[in-house]
C-alpha positions, 0 to 999 in steps of 0.5 A: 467506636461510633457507628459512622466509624464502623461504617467507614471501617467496614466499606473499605474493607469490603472495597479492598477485598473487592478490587484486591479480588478483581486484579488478582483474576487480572493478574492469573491468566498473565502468571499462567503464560508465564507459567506455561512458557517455564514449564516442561514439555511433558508438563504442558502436554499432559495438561496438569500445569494450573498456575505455577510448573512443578518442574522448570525448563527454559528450554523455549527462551533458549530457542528463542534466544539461540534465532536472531529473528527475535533480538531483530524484531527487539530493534526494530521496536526500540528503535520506533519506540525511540525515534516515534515518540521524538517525531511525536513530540517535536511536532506536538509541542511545536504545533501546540505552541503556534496554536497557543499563542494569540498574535499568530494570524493564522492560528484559527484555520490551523486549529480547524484544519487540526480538528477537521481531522479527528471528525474525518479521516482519508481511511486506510486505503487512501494512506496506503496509497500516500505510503506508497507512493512516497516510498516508505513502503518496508521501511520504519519510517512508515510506522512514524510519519504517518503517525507524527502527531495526534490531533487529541494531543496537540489540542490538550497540550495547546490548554496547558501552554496557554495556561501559561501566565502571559506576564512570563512570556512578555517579561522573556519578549522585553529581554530580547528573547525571540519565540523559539527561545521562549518556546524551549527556555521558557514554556517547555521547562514549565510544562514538563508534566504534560511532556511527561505524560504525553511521552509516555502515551506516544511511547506505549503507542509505538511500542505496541505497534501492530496494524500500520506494520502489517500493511507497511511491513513484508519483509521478516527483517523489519517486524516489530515484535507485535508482529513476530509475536502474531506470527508465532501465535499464528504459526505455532511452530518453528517455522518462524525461529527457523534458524536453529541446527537441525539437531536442536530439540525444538519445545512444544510451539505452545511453550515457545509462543507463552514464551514470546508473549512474555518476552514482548510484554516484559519490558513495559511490564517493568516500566509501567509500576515506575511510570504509572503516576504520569498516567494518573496526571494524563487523565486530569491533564487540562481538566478544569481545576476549582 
């Protein structure tokens, strides 16, 4: 074996043993709140669970599961998840189309007026305001109007629709096509990467919605799981699941806040491993290609 070959050997196995050593200190404090929200009671207590319980007790996931404050808040998160990411990308991909092409006389002071929001904001009292005044206060719409698009967004995606080859959009114009039918029968089948990314960044983000539901957000029968989550951490006791039976034992609050934490994360912990890739195309998403 050559020198130069027991150097290649040599450093990648020393960077496998590093990067495997950095995710598993990751990866440890996430098994221990799994860990904390199976464990018993008097295990928890005692302070002897490190990383796996000795005995099992899913005592604070039927607590949880026994209150429909839970499933509620599991809605409303879907359901933002869901209709956001749909709002986002209808707008994003229109605007992004109109700014793309060039025959459109007022494309410039769009673009401007699109950039003139990512260096300067009205700030969160002024929106507060705007909110309020058009009625959207404790409603869902306010977790998505606001936040219909993202300025970074709309222009990335406006790179890869003029990376568009003219020649496909004049051939579709001379067969009689008109613009919203080259927009969806001809540049949105050909950009389905940058959909698919893009998707999945607004997704996460309405998953994860926190800050614009607690300004927006009083009532309890509207909290997206963020939220119910933050209250449970908060409290810490059963003020939150409050509709048990007098008579229910109620486990530890640790156990039932470890058990939230892993029942709001649980989903896009799943989804992720399937998805990752698209996160990988998202980072050289109009890069310049040699």
């Amino acid at each position: 074996m050559s020198q130069s070959r027991r150097f290649d050997l040599f450093f990648n196995s020393f960077n496998y043993l590093v990067l495997g050593l950095i995710s598993l200190l990751t990866l440890l404090p996430f098994v221990n709140v799994v860990a904390q929200s199976l464990a018993s009671t008097e295990e928890v207590v005692s302070g002897r669970l490190i990383f796996w319980p000795r005995t099992f007790d899913l005592s604070s996931y039927s607590y949880i599961f026994n209150t429909g404050i839970f499933f509620t808040s599991l809605k409303n998160t879907i359901w933002i998840t869901v209709v956001g990411t749909m709002v986002n990308m209808i707008v994003t991909s229109l605007t992004a189309y109109v700014c793309s092409r060039g025959n459109f006389s007022g494309r410039r002071l769009v673009l401007l007026m699109i950039l003139f929001t990512m260096l300067f904001s009205g700030g969160m009292i002024p929106t507060f305001l705007v909110v309020k005044a058009t009625g959207l206060m404790n409603s869902l719409w306010a977790l998505v109007i606001p936040s219909a698009a993202s300025a970074f967004n709309i222009l990335v995606m406006r790179e890869f629709f003029e990376s568009i080859h003219e020649s496909i959009i004049e051939s579709a114009t001379i067969d009689g096509c008109n613009d919203f039918g080259i927009f969806v029968r001809i540049v949105l089948p050909l950009s389905l990467p940058a959909l698919a990314t893009f998707t999945l960044f607004y997704a996460v983000g309405n998953w994860n919605q926190y800050f614009s539901a607690i300004l927006y957000l009083n009532r309890s029968g509207l909290w997206p799981l963020q939220i119910l989550l933050r209250q449970v951490v908060l409290v810490g006791q059963s003020d939150i699941y409050s509709t048990m039976a007098n008579d229910e034992v109620i486990p530890q609050p640790v156990t039932i806040q470890m058990a939230t934490v892993v029942l709001a994360s649980l989903p896009i912990v799943i989804l992720y491993p399937f998805l990752q890739k698209y996160f990988v195309k998202g980072l050289t998403l109009g890069s310049v290609k040699g």
